[in-house]
N, C-alpha and C positions, 0 to 999 in steps of 0.2 A: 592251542585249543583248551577251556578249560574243563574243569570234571563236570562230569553229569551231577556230582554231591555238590557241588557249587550251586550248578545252573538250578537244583530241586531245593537245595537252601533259600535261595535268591526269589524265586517262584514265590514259594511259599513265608517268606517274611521270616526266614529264620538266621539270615544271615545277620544282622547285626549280633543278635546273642550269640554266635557260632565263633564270628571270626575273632576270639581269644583260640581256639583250638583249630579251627582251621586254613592251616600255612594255603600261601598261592600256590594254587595246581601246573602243574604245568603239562607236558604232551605226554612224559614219560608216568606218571604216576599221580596217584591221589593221597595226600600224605596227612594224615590226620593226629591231634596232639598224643603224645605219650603222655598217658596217666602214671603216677606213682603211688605203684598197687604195691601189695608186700610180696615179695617173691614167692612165698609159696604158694600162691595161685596161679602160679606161672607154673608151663610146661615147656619144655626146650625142645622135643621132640614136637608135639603138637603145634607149638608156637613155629617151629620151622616149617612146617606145613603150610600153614598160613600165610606164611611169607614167601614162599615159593609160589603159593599158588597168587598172590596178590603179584608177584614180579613176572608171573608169564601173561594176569591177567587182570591188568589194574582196573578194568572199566567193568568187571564183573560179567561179562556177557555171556559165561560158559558156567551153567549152572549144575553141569554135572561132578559127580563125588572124585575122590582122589584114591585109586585102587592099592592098597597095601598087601602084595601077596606074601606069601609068611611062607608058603608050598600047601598045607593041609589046611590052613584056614586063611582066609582071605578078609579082610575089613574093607566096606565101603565108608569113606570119612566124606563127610558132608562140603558143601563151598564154601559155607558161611554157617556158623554155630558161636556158641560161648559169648562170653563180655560184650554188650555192646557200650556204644559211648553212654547212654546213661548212667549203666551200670558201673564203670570203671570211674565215674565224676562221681557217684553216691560213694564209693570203696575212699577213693581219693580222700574225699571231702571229709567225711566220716574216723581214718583214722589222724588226720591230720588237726580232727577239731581236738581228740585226745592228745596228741602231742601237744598241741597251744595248752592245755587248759590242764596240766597235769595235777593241779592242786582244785580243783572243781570237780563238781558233781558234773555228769555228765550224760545228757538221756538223749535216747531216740523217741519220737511218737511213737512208733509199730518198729515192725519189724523191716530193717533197711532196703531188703531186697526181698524175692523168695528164696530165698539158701539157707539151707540151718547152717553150715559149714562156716559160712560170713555172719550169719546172726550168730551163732554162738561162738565162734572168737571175738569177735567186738566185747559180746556180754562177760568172756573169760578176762578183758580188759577193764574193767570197771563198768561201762555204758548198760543202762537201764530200759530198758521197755517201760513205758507209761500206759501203752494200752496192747491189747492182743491184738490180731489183722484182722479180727473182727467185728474191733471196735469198741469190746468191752474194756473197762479202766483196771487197769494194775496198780498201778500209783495214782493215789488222789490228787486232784490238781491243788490242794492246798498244802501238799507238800513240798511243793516247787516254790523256789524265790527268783526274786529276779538276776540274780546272779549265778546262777546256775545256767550249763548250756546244754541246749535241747535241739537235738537235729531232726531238722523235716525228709524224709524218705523218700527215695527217687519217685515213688508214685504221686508224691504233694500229699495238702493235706486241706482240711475244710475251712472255708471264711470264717464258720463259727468256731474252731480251733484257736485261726489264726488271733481271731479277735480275742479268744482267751487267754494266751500266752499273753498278749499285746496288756493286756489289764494286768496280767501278775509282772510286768513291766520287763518280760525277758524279748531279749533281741534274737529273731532266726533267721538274719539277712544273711548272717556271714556262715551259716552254715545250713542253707535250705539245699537239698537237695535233688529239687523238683526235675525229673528231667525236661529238658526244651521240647520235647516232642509232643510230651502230655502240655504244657504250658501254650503249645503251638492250640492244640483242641479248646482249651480256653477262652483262649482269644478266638478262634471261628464262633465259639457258642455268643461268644457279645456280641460278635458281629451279625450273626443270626437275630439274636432280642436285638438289636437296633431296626431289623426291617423288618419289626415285629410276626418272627415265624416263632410258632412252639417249637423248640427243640425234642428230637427224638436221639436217645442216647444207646447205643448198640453195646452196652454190656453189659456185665455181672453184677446182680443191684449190690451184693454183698461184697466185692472186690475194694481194695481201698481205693484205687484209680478211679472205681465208677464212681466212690462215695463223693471225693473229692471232686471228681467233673457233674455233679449233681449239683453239689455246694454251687458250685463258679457259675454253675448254668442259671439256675433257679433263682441266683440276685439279678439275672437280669432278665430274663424271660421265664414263659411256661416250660415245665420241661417235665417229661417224661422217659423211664428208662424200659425197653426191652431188650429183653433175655437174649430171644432166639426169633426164627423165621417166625413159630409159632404164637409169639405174644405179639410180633408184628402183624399176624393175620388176623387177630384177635381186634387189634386197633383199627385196624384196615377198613373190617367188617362194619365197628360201632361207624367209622367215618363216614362210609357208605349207607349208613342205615337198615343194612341187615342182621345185625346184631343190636338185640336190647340193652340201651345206654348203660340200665341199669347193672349190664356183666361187668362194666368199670372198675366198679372199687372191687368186685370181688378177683378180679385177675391183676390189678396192676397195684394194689394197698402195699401204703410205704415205698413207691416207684415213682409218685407223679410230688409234682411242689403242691403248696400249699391254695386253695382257693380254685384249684384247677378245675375247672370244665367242660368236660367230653365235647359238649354240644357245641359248645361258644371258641374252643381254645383250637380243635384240630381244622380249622380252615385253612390254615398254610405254616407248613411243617417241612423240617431239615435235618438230616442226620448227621450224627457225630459220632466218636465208639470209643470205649475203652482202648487204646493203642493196640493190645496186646490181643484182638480179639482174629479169628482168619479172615482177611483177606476176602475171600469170595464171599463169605453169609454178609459180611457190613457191606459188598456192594449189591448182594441179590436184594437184602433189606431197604437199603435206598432204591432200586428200584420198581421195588412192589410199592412203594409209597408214591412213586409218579406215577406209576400205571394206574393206582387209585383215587392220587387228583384229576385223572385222564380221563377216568370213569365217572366218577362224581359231577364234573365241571364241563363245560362245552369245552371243547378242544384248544378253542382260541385263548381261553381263560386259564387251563390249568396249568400253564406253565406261571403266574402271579400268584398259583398254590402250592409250590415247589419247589424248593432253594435249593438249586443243583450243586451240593458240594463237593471237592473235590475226595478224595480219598484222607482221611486223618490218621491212618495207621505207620506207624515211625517208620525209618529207610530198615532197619535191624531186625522188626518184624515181617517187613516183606522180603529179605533176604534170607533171612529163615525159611521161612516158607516155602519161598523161590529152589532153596537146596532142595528142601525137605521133598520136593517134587519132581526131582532132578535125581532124587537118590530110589523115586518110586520108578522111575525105567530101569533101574537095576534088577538082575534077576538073583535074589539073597534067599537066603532061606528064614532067619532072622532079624530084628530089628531090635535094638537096645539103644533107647535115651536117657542122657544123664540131667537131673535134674532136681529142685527142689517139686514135693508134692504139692504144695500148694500152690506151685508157678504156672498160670494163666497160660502164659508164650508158650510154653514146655508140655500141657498137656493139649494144647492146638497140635502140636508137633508129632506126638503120637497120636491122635484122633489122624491123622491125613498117614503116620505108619500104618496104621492099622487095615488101612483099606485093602492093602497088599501081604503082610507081613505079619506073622506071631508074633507080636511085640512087648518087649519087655520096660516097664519105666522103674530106673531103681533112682537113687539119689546117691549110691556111691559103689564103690567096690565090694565092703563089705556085704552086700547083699547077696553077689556069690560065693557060694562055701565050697566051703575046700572039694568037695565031694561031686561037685558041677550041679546041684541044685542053686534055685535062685529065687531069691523074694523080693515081688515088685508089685506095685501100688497099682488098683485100678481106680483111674480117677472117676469115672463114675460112681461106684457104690462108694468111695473116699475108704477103700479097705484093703487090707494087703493080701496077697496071694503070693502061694507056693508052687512053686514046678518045677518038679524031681526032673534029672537027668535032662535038661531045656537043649542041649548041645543035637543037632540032627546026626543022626548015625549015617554021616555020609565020608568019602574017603579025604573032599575037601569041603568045608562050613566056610559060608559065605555068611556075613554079620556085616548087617548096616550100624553104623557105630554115631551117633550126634547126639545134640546137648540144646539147653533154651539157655535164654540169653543172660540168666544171671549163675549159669555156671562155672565153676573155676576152669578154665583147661586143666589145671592138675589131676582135678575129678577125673574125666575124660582119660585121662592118660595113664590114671592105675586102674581104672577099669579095663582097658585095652591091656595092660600088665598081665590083670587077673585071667584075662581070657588066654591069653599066651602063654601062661603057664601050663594049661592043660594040654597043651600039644608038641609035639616035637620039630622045632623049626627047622625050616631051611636055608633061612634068611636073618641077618641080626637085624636091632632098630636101626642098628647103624648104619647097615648098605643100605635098609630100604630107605633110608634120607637121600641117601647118594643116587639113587634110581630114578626121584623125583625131578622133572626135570620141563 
């Protein structure tokens, strides 16, 4: 029998570029390439975890957490968190362009991943940023020669980049980083402008991922990006014609391509989304958009206004996900995710904690102080908050413990440290490995 990651590769047109990393499956497992990441992003305790729960349950089908009881506090660890393949092919690629090139300048576009912990060793290694993640310039491009090497970021990066690098005559074949997943969304967007639909793109206009599938999108069709439900209803409306065309530029300016046409362009339209975006708003989105060629169109017709695609969200953001929801039937008191603040996947992941759970987002250990207060990021006001004594005055604290997908398990696992400090165990790390079973 082989893996379901086979048979969802193969579906989706991703198995030629795959299979350098992925070995034949066979009945007992699903065996995917080892990266050569630098050991200190590795965790031996957490990475056993992972592999136990991979050997009881290779096909993923049990999406509930892995119970660490300690005696007074208890951790819920998630099924599926930390490094996914992109992430670990960006890491890979990235330190090994500094090995080849030790005597070379040596730059990234943006920032490799979202992790300061990864961005800033890279950068403690010589490697440069050219631009911020948000697209403003660091280094002017007339600094750069052709012999210098520049690596492209697992999110990709824009045709009109590309094409600039390509004129100052540098090569970023052998160290593009793009992952396959976002490359996969691409490719559906041409495939879309070939049967001339305007593409609708379901993410962050400011995210690099979006920027760049705007880029890819826009050379070949109309394209437009919304945010949320709300800028979808917004479209929805002018499509329908109960919204004046003219609210256009004022809600979507710098969203749409160039030349674009409310009137003339949204006659048949298809959604695509930033990878990293949840899961259910990119399918409620494509749905509100056939309900409204449903509405619009005779019945008969509007399915030739419609490009039913299928879902574009990588296999690593819907496993995420998939835990992150698996870990909300737990009854915790807490919830703490580790992660980069700027990381898209990672504040999806507290937005769906939060439903249930006081939730905390820090980005590493140090955020708790000795003291048991603890300082974590709300991604909405994009501001940090403080909260004295967070620990529940109960005889045992239940703590849901996971990570987005460009964090190190090492993270993870001195945060787990730091919490175990303040309690008096009854269990070492060591038996509870021995337990897992």
């Amino acid at each position: 029998m082989v893996s379901k990651l086979y048979i969802w590769l193969k579906k989706n047109g991703l198995f030629k570029q795959s299979i350098s990393y992925l070995c034949c499956p066979d009945k007992h497992s699903d065996t995917i390439k080892k990266f050569n990441i630098p050991s200190f992003y590795k965790s031996s305790f957490i990475g056993t975890i992972k592999e136990k729960r991979q050997i009881i349950d290779p096909r993923k089908k049990d999406f509930s957490p892995t119970l660490l009881d300690f005696g007074p506090v208890q951790f819920y660890i998630a099924r599926h968190f930390g490094f996914c393949y992109g992430v670990e092919n960006a890491i890979e690629i990235s330190y090994r362009a500094l090995e080849e090139n030790p005597d070379k300048k040596v730059y990234l576009l943006s920032q490799m991943i979202h992790n300061q912990v990864v961005n800033n060793d890279l950068q403690s290694r010589g490697v440069t940023f050219i631009m911020d993640t948000d697209g403003s310039q660091i280094i002017p491009w007339t600094q750069l020669k052709k012999e210098d090497i520049v690596i492209v970021p697992a999110f990709g990066t824009t045709i009109e980049i590309e094409n600039k690098l390509a004129d100052i005559g540098i090569e970023v074949k052998s160290y593009n980083t793009t992952c396959p997943f976002v490359e996969r969304v691409w490719k559906r967007a041409d495939q879309l402008g070939k049967n001339n639909c305007t593409i609708i793109i379901h993410g962050k206009p400011e995210h690099e991922e979006t920027r760049a599938t705007f880029s890819h999108s826009k050379d070949g069709a109309k394209s437009i990006v919304v945010r949320n439900m709300e800028e979808a209803k917004v479209l929805g409306e002018i499509i329908l014609g109960t919204r004046d065309v003219k609210d256009f530029t004022r809600h979507f300016e710098g969203q749409y391509s160039p030349g674009f046409d409310p009137k003339t362009d949204l006659k048949k339209v298809g959604v695509i989304n930033q990878t990293t975006m949840l899961a259910t708003e990119t399918q409620a989105i494509a749905d509100y958009f056939k309900s409204v060629m449903e509405l619009h169109y005779p019945r008969a017709e509007a399915k030739e206004h419609f490009a039913d695609t299928r879902d574009t969200l990588c296999y690593a953001t819907n496993d995420n996900q998939d835990a992150t929801k698996g870990l909300l039937k737990e009854a915790a008191d807490i919830a703490i995710v580790v992660g980069g603040y700027n990381s898209s996947n990672t504040s999806h992941i507290v937005e769906l904690c939060e439903q249930k759970f006081p939730t905390y987002f820090i980005n590493s250990a140090s955020e708790i102080t000795e003291n048991g207060d603890i300082d974590h990021f709300n991604f909405r006001s994009k501001l940090m908050e403080h909260t004295a004594d967070f620990f529940p005055k109960k005889s045992v604290t239940k703590i849901i413990l996971t990570s987005g997908a460009s964090c190190p398990d090492a993270l993870v696992d001195e945060v787990l440290d730091k919490i175990l400090s303040f309690f008096e165990l009854e269990t070492s790390k060591e038996a509870m490995l021995a337990q897992i079973n």
